[in-house]
MIDOSE-1310 file (N, C-alpha, C; in nm, 2 decimals, decimal comma, always signed):
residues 199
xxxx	-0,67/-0,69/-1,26/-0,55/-0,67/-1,19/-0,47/-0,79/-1,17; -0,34/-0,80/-1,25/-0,25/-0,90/-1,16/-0,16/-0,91/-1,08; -0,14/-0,75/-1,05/-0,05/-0,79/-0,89/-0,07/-0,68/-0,83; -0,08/-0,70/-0,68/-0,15/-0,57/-0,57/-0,02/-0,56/-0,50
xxxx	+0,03/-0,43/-0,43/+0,15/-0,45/-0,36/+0,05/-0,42/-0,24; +0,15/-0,50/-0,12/+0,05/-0,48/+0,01/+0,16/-0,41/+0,11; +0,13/-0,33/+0,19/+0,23/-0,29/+0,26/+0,14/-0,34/+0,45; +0,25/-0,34/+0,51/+0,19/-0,38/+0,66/+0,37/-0,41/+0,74
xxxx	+0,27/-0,42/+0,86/+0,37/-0,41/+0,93/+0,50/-0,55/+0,90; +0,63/-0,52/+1,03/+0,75/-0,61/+0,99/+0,71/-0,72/+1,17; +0,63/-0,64/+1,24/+0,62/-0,67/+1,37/+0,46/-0,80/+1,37; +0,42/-0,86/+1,45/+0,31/-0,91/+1,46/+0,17/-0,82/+1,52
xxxx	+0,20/-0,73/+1,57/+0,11/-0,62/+1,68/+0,09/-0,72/+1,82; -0,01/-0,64/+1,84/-0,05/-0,65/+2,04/-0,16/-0,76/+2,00; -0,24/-0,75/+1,92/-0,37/-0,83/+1,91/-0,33/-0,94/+1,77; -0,33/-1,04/+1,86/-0,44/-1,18/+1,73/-0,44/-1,14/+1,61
xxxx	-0,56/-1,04/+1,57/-0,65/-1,02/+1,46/-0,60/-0,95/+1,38; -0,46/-0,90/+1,40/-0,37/-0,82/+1,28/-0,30/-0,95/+1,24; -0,26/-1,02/+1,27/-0,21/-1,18/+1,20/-0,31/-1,25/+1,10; -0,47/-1,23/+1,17/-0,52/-1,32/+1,09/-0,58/-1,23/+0,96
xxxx	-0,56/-1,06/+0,98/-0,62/-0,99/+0,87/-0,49/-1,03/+0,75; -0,39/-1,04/+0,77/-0,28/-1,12/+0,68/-0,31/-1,19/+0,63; -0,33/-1,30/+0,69/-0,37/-1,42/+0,63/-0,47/-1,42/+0,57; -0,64/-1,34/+0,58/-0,68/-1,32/+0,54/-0,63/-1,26/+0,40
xxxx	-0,60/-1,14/+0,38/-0,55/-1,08/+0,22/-0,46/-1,16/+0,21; -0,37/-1,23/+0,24/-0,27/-1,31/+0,17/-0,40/-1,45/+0,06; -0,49/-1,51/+0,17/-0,54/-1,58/+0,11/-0,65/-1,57/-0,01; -0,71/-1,40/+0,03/-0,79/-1,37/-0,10/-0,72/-1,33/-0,22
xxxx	-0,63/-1,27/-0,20/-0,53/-1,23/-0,35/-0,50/-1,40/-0,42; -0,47/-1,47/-0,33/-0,44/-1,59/-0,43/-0,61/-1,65/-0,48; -0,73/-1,65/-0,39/-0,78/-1,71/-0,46/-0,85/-1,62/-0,59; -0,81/-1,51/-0,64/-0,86/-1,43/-0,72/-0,73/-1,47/-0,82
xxxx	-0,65/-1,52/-0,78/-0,50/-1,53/-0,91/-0,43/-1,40/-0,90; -0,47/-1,31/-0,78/-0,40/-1,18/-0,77/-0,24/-1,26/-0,74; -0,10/-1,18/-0,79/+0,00/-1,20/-0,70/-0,02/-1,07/-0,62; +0,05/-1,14/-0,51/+0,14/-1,08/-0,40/+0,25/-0,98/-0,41
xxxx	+0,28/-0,86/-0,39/+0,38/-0,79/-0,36/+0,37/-0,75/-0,28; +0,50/-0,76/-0,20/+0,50/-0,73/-0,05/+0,69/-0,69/-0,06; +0,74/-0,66/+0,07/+0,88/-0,59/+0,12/+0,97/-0,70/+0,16; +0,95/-0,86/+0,14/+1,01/-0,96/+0,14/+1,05/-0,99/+0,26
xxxx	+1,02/-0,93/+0,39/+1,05/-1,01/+0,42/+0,97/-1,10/+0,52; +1,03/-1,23/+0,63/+1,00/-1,31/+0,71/+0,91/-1,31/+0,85; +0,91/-1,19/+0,84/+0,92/-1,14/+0,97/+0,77/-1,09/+1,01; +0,75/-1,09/+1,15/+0,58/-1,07/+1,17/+0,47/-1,05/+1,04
xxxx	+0,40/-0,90/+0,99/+0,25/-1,01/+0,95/+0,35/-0,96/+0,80; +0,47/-0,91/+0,73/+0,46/-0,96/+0,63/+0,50/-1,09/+0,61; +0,60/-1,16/+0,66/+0,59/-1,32/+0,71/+0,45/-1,35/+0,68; +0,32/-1,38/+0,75/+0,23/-1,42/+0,76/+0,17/-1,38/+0,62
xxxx	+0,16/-1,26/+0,57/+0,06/-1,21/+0,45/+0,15/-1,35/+0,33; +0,28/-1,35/+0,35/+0,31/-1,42/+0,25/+0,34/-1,58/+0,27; +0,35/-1,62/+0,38/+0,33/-1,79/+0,37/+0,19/-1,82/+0,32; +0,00/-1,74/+0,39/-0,07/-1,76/+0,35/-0,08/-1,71/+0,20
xxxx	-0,07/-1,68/+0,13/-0,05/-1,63/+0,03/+0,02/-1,78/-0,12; +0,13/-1,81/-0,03/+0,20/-1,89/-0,07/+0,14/-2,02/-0,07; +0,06/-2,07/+0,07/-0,01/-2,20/+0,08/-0,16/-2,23/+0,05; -0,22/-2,10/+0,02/-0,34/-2,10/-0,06/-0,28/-2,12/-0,23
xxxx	-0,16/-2,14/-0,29/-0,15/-2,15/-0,40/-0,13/-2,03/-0,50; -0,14/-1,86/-0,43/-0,08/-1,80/-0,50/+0,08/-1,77/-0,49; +0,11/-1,66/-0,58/+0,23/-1,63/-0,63/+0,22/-1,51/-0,56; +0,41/-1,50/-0,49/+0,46/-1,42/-0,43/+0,55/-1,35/-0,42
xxxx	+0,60/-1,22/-0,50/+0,72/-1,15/-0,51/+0,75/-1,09/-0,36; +0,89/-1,08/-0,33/+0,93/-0,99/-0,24/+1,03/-0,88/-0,30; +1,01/-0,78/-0,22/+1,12/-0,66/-0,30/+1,17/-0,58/-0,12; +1,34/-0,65/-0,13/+1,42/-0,60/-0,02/+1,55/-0,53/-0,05
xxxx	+1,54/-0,45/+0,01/+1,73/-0,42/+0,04/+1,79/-0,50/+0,07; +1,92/-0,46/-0,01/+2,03/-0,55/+0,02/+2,11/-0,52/+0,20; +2,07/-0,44/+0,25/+2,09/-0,43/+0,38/+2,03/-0,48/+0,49; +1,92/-0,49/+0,41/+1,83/-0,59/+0,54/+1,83/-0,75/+0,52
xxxx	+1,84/-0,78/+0,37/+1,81/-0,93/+0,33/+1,98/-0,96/+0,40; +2,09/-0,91/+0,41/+2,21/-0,94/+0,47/+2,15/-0,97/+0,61; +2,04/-0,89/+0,71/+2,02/-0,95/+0,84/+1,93/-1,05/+0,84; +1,90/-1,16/+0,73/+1,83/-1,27/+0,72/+1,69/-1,25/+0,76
xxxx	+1,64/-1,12/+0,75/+1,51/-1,12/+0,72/+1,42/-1,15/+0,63; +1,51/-1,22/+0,51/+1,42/-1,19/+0,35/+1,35/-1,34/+0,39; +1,23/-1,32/+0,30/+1,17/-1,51/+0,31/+1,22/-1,52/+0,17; +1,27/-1,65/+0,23/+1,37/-1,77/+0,09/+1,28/-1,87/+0,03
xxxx	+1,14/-1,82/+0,06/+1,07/-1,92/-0,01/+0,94/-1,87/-0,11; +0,98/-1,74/-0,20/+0,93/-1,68/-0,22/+0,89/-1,73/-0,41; +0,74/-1,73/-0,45/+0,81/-1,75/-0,64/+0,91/-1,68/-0,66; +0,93/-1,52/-0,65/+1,04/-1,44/-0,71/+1,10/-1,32/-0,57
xxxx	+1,24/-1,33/-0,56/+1,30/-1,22/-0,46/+1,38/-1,11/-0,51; +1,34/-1,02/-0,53/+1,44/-0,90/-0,58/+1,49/-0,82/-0,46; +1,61/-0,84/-0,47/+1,71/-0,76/-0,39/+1,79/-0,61/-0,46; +1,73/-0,53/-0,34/+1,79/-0,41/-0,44/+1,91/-0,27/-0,34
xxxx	+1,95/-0,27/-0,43/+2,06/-0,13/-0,35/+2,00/-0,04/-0,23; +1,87/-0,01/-0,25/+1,85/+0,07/-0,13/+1,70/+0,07/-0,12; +1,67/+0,18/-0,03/+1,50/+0,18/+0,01/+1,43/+0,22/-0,10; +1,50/+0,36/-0,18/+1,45/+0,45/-0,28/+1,40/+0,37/-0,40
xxxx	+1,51/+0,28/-0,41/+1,48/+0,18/-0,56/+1,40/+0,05/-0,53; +1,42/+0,01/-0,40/+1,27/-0,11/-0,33/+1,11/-0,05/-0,37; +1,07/+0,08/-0,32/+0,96/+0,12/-0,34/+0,97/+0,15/-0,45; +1,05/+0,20/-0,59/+1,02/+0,20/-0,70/+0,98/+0,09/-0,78
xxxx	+1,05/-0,01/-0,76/+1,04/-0,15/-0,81/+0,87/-0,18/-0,77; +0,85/-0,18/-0,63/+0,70/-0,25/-0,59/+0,61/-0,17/-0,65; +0,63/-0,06/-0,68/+0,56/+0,06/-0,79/+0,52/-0,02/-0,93; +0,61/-0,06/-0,99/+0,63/-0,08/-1,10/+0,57/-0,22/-1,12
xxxx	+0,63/-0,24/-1,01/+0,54/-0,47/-1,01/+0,46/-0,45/-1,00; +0,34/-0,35/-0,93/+0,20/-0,32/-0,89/+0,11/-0,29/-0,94; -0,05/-0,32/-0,96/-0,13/-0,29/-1,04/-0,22/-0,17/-0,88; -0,19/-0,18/-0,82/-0,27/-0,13/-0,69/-0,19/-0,13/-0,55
xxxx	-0,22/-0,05/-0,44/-0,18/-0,04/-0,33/-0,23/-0,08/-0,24; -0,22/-0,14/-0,14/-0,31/-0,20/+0,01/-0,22/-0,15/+0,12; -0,26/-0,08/+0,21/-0,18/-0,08/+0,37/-0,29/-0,17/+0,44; -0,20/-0,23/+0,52/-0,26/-0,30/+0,63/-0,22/-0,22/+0,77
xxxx	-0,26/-0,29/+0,87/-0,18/-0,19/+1,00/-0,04/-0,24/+0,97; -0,01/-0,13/+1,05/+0,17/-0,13/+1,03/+0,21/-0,05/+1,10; +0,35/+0,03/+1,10/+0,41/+0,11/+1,19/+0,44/+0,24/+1,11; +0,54/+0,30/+1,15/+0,57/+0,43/+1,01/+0,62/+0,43/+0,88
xxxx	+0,69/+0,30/+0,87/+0,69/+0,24/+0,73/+0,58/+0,18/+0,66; +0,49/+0,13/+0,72/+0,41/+0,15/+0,62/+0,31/+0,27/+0,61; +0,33/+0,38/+0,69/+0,24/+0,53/+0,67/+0,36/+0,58/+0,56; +0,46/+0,54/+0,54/+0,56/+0,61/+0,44/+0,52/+0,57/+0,34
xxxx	+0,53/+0,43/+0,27/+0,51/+0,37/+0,22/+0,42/+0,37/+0,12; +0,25/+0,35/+0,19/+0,12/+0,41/+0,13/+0,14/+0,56/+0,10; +0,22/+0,67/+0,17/+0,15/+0,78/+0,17/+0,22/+0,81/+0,07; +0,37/+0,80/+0,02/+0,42/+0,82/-0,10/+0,34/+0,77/-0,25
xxxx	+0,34/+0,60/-0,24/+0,25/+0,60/-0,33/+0,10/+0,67/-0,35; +0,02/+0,71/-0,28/-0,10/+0,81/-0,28/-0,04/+0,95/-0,32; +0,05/+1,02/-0,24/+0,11/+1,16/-0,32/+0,13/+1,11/-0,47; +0,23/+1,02/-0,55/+0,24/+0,95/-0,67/+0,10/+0,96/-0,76
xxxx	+0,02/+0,92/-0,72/-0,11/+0,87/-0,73/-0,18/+1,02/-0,74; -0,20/+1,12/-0,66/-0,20/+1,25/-0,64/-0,18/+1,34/-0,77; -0,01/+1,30/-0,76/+0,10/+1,43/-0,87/+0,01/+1,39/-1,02; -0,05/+1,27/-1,05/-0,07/+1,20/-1,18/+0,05/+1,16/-1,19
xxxx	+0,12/+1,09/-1,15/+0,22/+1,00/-1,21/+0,20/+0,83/-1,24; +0,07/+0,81/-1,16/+0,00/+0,63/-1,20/-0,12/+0,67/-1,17; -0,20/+0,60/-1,23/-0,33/+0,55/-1,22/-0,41/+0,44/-1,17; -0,31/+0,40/-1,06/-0,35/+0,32/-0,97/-0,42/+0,32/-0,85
xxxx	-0,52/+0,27/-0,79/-0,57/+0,23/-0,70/-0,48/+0,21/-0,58; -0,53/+0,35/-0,48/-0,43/+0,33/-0,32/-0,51/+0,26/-0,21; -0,53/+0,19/-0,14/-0,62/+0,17/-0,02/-0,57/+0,13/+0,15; -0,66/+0,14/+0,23/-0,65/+0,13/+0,32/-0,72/-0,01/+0,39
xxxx	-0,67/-0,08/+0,40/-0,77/-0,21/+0,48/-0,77/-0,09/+0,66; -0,89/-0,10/+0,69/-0,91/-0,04/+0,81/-0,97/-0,09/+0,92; -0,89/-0,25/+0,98/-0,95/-0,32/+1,05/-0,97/-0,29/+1,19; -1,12/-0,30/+1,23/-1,20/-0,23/+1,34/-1,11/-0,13/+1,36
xxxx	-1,13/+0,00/+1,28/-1,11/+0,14/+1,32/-0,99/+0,16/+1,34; -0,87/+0,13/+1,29/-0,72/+0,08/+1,31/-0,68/+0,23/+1,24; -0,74/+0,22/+1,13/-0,70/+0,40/+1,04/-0,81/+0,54/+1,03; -0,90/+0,52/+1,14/-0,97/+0,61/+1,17/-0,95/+0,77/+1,18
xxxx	-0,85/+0,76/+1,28/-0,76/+0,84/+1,35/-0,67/+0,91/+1,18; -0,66/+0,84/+1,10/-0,54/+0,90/+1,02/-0,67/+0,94/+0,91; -0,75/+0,85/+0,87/-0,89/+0,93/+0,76/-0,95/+1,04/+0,87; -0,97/+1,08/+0,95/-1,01/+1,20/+1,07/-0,93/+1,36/+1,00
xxxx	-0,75/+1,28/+1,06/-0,69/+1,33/+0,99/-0,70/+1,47/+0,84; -0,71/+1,35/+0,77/-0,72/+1,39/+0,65/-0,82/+1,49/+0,60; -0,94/+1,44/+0,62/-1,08/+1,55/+0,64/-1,01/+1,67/+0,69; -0,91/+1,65/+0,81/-0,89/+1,79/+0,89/-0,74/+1,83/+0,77
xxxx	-0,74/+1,81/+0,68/-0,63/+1,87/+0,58/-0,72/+1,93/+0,48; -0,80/+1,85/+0,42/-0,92/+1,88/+0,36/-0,94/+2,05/+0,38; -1,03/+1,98/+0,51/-1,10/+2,16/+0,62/-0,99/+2,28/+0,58; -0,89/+2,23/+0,56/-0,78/+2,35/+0,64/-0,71/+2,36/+0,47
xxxx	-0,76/+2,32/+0,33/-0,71/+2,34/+0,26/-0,61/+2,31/+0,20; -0,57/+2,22/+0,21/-0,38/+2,15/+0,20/-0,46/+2,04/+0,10; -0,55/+1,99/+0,08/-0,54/+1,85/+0,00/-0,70/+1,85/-0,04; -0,75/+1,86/-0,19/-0,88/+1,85/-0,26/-0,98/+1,70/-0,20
xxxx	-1,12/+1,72/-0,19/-1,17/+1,64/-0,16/-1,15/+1,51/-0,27; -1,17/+1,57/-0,36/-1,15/+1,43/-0,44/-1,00/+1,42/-0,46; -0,92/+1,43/-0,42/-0,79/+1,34/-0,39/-0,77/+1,25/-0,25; -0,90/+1,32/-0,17/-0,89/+1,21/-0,04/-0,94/+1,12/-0,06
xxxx	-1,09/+1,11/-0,16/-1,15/+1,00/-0,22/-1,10/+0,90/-0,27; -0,96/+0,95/-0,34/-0,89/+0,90/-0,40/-0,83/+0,77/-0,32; -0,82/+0,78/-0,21/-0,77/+0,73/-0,09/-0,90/+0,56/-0,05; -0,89/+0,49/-0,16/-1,02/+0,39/-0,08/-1,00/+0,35/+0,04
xxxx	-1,10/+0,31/+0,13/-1,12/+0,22/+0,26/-1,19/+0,09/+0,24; -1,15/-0,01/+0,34/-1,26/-0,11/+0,30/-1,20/-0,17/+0,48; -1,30/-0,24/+0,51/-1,29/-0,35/+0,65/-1,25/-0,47/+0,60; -1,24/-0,57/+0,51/-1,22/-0,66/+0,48/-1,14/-0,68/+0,31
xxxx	-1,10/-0,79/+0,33/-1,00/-0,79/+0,15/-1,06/-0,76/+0,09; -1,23/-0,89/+0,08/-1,30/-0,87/-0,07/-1,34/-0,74/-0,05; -1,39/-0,64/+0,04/-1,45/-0,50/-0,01/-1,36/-0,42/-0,08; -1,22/-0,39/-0,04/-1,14/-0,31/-0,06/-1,09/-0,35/-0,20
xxxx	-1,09/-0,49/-0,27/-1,02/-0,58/-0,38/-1,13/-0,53/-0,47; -1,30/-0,55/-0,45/-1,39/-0,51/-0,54/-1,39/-0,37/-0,58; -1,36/-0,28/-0,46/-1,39/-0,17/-0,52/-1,22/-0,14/-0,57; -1,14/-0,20/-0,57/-1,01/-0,14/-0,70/-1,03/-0,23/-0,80
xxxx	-1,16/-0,27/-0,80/-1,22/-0,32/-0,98/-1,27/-0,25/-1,01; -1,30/-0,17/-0,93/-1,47/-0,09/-1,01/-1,37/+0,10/-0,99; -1,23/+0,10/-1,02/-1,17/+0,21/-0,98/-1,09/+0,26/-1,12; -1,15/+0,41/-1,09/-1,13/+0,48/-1,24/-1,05/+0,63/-1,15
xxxx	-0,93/+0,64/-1,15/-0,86/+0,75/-1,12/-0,95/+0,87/-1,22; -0,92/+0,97/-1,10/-1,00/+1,09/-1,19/-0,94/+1,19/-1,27; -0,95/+1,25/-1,33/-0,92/+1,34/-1,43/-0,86/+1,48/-1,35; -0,78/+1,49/-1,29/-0,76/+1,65/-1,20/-0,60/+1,67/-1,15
xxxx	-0,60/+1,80/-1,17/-0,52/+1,84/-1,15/-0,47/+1,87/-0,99; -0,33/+1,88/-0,91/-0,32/+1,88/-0,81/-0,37/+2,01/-0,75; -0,34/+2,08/-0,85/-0,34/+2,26/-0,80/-0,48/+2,25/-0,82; -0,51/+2,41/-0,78/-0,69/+2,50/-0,84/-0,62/+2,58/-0,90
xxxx	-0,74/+2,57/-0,96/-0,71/+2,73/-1,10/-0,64/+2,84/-1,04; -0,71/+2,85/-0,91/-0,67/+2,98/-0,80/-0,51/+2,95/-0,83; -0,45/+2,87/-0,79/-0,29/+2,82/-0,72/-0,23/+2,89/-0,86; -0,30/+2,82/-0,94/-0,25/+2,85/-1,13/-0,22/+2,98/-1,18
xxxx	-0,30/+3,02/-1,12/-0,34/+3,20/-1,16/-0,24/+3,28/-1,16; -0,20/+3,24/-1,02/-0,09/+3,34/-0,90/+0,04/+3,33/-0,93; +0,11/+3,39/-1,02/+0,27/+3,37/-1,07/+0,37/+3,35/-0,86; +0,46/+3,24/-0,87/+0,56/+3,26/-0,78/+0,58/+3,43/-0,75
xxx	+0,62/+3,43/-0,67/+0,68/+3,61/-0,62/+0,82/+3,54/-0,61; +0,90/+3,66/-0,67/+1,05/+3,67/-0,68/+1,06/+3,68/-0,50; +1,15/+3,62/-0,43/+1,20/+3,65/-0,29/+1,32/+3,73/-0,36
């Protein structure tokens, strides 16, 4: 893999330890020679994911809107900054620069964020690796969740699988080495079977 896009929050959070899990992945992706993709800008832990990232000696794209880098949030000290027309074409781009996905904690942009690329990931449209860093039980509540979509039939077990976890960078970085998207369709044969009904 040479570039993982990471998504996380724009804020610092309430605790410490969401700054230093930044720094943390910022500094393992460089010492593997992974780059950095991240939402460019300055600001709490993507700020942080990307200065450490930058001062361990890796390489660091940002991909912003042109409406937000106008409120001087983009970091100006990036290897490469792509500025683009809107939100739709930002996550396309970090799609496309990406060999893999990381959420960190974050707010609703980054549950947007990860959960589109995972639906993507889902439809068969890439074959990339989605994950969760889940520091002390931070995405518990939303993997809970899921099982209870599972239970209730909305989404195949092995597409939640699809979904890695890890507590730390190196777990979550090893296992989208050892990651082979599976072979399946979104539907069941059942869904297949059953022609639309005319309304």
């Amino acid at each position: 893999m040479k570039s993982i896009c990471i998504f996380l929050g724009a804020n610092p959070g309430n605790d410490p330890k969401y700054a230093q899990a930044a720094r943390n992945m910022g500094r393992e992706l460089a010492s593997r020679k992974i780059r950095t993709v991240y939402g460019g800008s300055n600001m709490g832990l993507m700020g942080i994911l990307a200065q450490s990232a930058l001062e361990a000696g890796g390489e660091v794209v940002g991909v912003i809107p042109e409406s937000l880098a106008k409120k001087v949030v983009a970091h100006n000290g990036l290897t490469d900054l792509h500025v683009t027309d809107s939100m739709h074409e930002r996550k396309a781009l970090m799609a496309e620069l990406s060999d893999g996905f990381i959420a960190l904690p974050g707010g609703i942009g980054t549950m947007d964020e990860i959960f589109e690329i995972f639906t993507w990931a889902q439809l068969g449209f890439h074959t990339k690796p989605c994950g969760l860093l889940n520091l002390d039980g931070y995405y518990d509540k939303l993997i809970d969740f899921l099982g209870g979509v599972v239970n209730e039939g909305f989404l195949r077990t092995a597409h939640k699988e699809m979904l890695i976890t890890g507590t730390s960078p190196a777990q979550i970085l090893d296992a989208f080495g050892n990651y082979e998207a599976p072979v399946l369709s979104k539907w069941t044969e059942k869904d297949m079977a059953q022609p639309l009904k005319r309304q």
